[in-house]
PDB file with SEQRES, HELIX, SHEET and CRYST1 records, atoms N, CA, C and O in Angstrom:
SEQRES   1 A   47  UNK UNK UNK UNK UNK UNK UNK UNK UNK UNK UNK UNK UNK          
SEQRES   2 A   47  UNK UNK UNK UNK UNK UNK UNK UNK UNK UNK UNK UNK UNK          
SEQRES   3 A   47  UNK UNK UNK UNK UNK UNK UNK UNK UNK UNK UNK UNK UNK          
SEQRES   4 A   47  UNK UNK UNK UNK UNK UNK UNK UNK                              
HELIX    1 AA1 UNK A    2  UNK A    7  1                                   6    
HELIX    2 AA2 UNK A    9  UNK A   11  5                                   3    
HELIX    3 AA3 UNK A   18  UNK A   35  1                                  18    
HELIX    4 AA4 UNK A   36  UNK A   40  3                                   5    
HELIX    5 AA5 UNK A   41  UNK A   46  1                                   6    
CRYST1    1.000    1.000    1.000  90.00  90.00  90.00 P 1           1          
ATOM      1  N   UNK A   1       0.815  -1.193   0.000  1.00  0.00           N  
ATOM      2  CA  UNK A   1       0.000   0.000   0.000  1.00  0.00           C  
ATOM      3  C   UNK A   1       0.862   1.261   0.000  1.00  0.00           C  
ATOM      4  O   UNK A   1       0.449   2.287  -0.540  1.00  0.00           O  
ATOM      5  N   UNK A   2       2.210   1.190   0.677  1.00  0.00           N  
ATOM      6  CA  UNK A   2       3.108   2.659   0.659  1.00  0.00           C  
ATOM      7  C   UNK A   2       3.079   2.741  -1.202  1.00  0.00           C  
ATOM      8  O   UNK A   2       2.408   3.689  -1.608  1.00  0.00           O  
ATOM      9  N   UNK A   3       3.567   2.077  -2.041  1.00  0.00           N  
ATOM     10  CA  UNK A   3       4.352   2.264  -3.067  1.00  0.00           C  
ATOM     11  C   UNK A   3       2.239   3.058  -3.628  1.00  0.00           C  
ATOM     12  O   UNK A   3       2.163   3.981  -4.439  1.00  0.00           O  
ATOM     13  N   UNK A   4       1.273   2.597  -3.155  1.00  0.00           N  
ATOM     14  CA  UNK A   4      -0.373   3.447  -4.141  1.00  0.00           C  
ATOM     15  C   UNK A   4       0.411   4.976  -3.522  1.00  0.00           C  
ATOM     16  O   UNK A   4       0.802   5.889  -4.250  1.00  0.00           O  
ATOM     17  N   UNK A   5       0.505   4.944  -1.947  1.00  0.00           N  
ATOM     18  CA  UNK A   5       0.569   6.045  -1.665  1.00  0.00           C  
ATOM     19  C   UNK A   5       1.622   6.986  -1.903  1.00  0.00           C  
ATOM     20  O   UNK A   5       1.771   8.175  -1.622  1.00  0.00           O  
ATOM     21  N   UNK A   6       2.323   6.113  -2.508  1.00  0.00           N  
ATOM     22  CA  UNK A   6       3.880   7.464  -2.892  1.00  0.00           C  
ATOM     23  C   UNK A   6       3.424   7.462  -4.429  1.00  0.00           C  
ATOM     24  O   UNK A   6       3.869   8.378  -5.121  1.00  0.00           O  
ATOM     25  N   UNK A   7       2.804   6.772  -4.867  1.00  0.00           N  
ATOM     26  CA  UNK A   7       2.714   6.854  -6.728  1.00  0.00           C  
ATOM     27  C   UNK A   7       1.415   7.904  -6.546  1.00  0.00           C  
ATOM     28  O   UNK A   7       1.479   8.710  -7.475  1.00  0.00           O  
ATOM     29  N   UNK A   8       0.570   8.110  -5.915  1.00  0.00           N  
ATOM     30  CA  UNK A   8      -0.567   9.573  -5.775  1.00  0.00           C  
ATOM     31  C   UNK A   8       0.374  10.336  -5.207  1.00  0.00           C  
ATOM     32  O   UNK A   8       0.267  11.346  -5.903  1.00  0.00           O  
ATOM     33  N   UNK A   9       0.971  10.499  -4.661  1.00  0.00           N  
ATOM     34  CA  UNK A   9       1.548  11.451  -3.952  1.00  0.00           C  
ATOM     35  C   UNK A   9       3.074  12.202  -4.536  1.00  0.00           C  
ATOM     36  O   UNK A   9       3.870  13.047  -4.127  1.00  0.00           O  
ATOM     37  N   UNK A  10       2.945  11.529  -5.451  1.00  0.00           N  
ATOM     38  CA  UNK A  10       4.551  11.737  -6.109  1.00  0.00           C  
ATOM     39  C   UNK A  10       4.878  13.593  -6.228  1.00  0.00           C  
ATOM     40  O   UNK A  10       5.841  14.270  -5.870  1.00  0.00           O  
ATOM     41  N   UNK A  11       3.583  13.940  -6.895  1.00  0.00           N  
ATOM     42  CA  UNK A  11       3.846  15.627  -7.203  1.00  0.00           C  
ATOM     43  C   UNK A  11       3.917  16.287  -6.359  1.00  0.00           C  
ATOM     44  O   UNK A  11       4.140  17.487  -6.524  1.00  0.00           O  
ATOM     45  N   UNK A  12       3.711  15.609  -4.848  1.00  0.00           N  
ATOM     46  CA  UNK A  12       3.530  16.825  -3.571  1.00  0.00           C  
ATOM     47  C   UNK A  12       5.064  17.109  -3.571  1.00  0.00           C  
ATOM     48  O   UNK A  12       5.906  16.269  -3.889  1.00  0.00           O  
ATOM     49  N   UNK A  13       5.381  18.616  -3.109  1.00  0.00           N  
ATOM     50  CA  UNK A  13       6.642  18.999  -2.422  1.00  0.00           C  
ATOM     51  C   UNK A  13       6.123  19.724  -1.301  1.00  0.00           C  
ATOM     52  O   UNK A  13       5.464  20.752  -1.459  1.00  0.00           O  
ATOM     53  N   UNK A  14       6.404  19.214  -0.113  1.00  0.00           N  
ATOM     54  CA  UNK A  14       6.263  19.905   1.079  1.00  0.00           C  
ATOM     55  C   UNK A  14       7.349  20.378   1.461  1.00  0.00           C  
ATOM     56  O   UNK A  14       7.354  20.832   2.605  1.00  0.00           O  
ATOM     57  N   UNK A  15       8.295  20.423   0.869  1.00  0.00           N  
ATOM     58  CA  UNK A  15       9.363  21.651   1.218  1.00  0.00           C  
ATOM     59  C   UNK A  15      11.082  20.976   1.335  1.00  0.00           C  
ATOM     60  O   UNK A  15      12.189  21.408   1.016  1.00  0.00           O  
ATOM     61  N   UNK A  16      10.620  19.828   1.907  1.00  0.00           N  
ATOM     62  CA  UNK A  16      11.754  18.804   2.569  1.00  0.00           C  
ATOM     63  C   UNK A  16      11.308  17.091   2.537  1.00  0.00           C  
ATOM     64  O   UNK A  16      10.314  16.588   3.061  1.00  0.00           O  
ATOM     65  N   UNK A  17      12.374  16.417   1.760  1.00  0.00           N  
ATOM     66  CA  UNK A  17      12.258  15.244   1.614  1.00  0.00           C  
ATOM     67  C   UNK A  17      11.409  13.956   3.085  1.00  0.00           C  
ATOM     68  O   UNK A  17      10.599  13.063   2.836  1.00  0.00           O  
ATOM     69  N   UNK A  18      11.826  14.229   4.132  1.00  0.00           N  
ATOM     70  CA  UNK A  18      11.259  14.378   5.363  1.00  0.00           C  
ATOM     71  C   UNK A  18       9.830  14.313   5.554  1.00  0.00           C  
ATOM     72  O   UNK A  18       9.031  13.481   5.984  1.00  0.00           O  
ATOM     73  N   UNK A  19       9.788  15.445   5.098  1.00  0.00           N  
ATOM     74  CA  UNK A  19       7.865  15.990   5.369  1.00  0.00           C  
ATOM     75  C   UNK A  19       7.541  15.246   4.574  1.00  0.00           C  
ATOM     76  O   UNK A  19       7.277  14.161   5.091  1.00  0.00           O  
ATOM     77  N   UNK A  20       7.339  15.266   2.908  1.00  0.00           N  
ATOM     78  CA  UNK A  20       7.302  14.022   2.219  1.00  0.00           C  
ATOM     79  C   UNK A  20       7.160  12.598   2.628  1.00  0.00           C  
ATOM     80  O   UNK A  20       6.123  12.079   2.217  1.00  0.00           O  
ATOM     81  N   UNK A  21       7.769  12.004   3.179  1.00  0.00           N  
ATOM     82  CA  UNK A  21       8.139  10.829   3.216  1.00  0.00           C  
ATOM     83  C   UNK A  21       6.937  10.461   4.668  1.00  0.00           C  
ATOM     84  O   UNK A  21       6.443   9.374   4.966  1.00  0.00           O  
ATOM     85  N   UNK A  22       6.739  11.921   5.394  1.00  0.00           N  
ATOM     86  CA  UNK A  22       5.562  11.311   6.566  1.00  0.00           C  
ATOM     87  C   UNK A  22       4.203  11.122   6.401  1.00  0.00           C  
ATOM     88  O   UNK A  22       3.388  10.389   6.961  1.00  0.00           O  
ATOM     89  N   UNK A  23       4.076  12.584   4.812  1.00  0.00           N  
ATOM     90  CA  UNK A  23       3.185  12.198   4.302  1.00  0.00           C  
ATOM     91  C   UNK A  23       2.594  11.085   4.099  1.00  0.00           C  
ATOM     92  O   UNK A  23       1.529  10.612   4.496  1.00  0.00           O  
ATOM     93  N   UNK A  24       3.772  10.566   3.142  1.00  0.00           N  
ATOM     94  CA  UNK A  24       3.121   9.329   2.512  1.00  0.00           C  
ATOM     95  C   UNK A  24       2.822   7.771   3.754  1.00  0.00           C  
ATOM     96  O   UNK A  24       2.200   6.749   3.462  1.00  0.00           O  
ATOM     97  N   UNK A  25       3.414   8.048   4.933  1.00  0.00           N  
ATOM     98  CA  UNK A  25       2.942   7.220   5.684  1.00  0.00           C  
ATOM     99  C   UNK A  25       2.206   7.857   6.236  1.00  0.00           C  
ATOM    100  O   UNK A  25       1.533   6.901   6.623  1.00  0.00           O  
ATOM    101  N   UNK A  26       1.767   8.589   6.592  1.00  0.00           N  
ATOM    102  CA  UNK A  26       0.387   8.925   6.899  1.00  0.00           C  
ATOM    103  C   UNK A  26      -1.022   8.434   6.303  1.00  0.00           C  
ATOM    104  O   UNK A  26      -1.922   7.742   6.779  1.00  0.00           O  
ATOM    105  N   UNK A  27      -0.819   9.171   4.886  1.00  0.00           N  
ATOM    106  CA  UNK A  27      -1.679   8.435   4.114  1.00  0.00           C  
ATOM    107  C   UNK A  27      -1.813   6.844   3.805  1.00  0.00           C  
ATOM    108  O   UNK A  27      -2.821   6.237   3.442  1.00  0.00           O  
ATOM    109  N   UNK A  28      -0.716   6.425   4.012  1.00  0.00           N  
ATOM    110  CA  UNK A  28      -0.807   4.386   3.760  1.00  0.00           C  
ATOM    111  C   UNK A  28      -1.957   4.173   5.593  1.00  0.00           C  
ATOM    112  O   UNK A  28      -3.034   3.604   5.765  1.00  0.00           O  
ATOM    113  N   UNK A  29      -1.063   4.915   6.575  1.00  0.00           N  
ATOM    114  CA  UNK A  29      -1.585   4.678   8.230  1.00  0.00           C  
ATOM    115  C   UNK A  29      -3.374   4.907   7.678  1.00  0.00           C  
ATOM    116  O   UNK A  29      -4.232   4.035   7.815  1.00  0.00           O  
ATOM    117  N   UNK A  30      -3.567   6.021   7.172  1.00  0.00           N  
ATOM    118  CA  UNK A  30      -4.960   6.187   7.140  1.00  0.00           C  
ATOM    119  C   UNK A  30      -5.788   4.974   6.617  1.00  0.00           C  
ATOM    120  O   UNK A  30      -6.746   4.398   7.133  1.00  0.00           O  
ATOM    121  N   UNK A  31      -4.957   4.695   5.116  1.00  0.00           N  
ATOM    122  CA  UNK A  31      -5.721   3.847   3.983  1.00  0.00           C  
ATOM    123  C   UNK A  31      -5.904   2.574   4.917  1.00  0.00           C  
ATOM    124  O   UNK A  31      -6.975   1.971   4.848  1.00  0.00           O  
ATOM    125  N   UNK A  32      -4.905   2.130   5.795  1.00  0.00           N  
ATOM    126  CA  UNK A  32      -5.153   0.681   6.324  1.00  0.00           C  
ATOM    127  C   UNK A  32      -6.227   0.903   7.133  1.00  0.00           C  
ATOM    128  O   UNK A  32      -7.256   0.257   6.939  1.00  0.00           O  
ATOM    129  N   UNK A  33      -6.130   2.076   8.407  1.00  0.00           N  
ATOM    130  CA  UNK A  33      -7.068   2.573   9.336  1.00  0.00           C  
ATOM    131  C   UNK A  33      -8.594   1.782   8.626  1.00  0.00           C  
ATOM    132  O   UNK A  33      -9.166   0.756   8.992  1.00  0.00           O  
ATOM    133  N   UNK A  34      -8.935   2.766   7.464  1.00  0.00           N  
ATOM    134  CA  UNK A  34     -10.247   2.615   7.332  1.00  0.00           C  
ATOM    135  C   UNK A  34     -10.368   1.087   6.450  1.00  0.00           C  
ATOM    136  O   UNK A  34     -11.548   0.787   6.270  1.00  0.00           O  
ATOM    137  N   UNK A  35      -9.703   0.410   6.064  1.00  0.00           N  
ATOM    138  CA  UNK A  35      -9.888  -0.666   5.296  1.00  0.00           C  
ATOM    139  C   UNK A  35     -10.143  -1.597   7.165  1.00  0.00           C  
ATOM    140  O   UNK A  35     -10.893  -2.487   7.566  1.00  0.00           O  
ATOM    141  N   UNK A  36      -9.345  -0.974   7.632  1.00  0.00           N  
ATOM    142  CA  UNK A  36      -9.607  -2.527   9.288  1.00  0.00           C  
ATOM    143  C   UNK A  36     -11.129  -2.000   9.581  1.00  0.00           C  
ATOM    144  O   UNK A  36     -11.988  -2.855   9.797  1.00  0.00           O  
ATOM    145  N   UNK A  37     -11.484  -0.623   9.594  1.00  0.00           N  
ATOM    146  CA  UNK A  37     -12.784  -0.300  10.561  1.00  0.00           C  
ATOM    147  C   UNK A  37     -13.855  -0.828   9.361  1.00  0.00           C  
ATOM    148  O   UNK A  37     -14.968  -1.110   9.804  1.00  0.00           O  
ATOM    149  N   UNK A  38     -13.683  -0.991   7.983  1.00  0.00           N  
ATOM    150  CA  UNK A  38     -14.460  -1.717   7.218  1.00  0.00           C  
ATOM    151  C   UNK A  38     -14.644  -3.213   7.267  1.00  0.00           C  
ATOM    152  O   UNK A  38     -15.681  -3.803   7.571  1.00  0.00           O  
ATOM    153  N   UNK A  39     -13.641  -3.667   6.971  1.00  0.00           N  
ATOM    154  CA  UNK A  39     -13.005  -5.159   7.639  1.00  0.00           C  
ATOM    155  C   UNK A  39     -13.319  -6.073   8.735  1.00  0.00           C  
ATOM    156  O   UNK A  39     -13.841  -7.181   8.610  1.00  0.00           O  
ATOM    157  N   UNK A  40     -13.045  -5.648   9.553  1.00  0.00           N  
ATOM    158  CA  UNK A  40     -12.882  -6.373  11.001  1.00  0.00           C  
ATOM    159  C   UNK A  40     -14.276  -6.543  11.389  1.00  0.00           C  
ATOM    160  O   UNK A  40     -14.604  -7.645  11.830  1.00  0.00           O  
ATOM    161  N   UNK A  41     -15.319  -5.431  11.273  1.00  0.00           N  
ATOM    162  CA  UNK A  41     -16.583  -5.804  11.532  1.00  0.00           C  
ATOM    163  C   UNK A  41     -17.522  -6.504  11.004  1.00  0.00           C  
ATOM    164  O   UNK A  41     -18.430  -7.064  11.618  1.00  0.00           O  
ATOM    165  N   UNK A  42     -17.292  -6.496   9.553  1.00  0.00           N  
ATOM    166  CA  UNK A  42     -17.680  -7.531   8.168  1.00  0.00           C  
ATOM    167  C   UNK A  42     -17.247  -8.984   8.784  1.00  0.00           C  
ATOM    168  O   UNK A  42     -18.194  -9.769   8.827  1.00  0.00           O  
ATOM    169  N   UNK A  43     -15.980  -9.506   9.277  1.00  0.00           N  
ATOM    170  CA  UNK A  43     -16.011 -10.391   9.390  1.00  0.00           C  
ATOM    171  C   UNK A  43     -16.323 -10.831  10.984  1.00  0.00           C  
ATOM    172  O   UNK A  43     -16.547 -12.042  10.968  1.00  0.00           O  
ATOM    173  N   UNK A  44     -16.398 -10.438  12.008  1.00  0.00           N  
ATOM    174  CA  UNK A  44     -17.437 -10.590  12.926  1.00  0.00           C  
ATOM    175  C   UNK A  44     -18.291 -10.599  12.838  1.00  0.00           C  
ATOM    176  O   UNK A  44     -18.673 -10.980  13.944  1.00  0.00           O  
ATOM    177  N   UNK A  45     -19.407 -10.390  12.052  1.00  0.00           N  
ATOM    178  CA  UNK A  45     -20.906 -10.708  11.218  1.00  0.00           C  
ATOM    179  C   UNK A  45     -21.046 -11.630  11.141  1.00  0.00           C  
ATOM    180  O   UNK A  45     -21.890 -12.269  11.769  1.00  0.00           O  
ATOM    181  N   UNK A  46     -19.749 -12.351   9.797  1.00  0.00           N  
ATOM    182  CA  UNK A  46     -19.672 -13.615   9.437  1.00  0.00           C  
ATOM    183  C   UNK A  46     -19.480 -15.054  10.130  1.00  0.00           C  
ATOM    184  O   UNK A  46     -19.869 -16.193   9.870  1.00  0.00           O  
ATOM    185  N   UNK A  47     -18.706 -14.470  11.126  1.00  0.00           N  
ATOM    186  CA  UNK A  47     -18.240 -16.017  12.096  1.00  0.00           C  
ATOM    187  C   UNK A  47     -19.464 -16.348  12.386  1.00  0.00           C  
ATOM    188  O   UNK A  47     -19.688 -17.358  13.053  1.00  0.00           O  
TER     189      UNK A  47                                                      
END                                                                             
């Protein structure tokens, strides 16, 4: 999921390679975030 979030994110310059780079884990931290709060409860339904 880092390599979706650095390939959308490629054109950002936040000033410093750094800031960049927290970005893009930020955004992967988020993307997983909401894929588990979608996830995890779907399959507690199921059991």
């Amino acid at each position: 999921m880092e390599k979706w979030a650095a390939k959308e994110l490629s054109q950002v310059d936040l000033g410093d390679a750094s800031r960049n780079k927290r970005l893009i884990r930020l955004v992967k931290n988020l993307a997983f975030a909401i894929v588990a709060a979608i996830t995890i409860p779907m399959l507690l339904v199921w059991q």
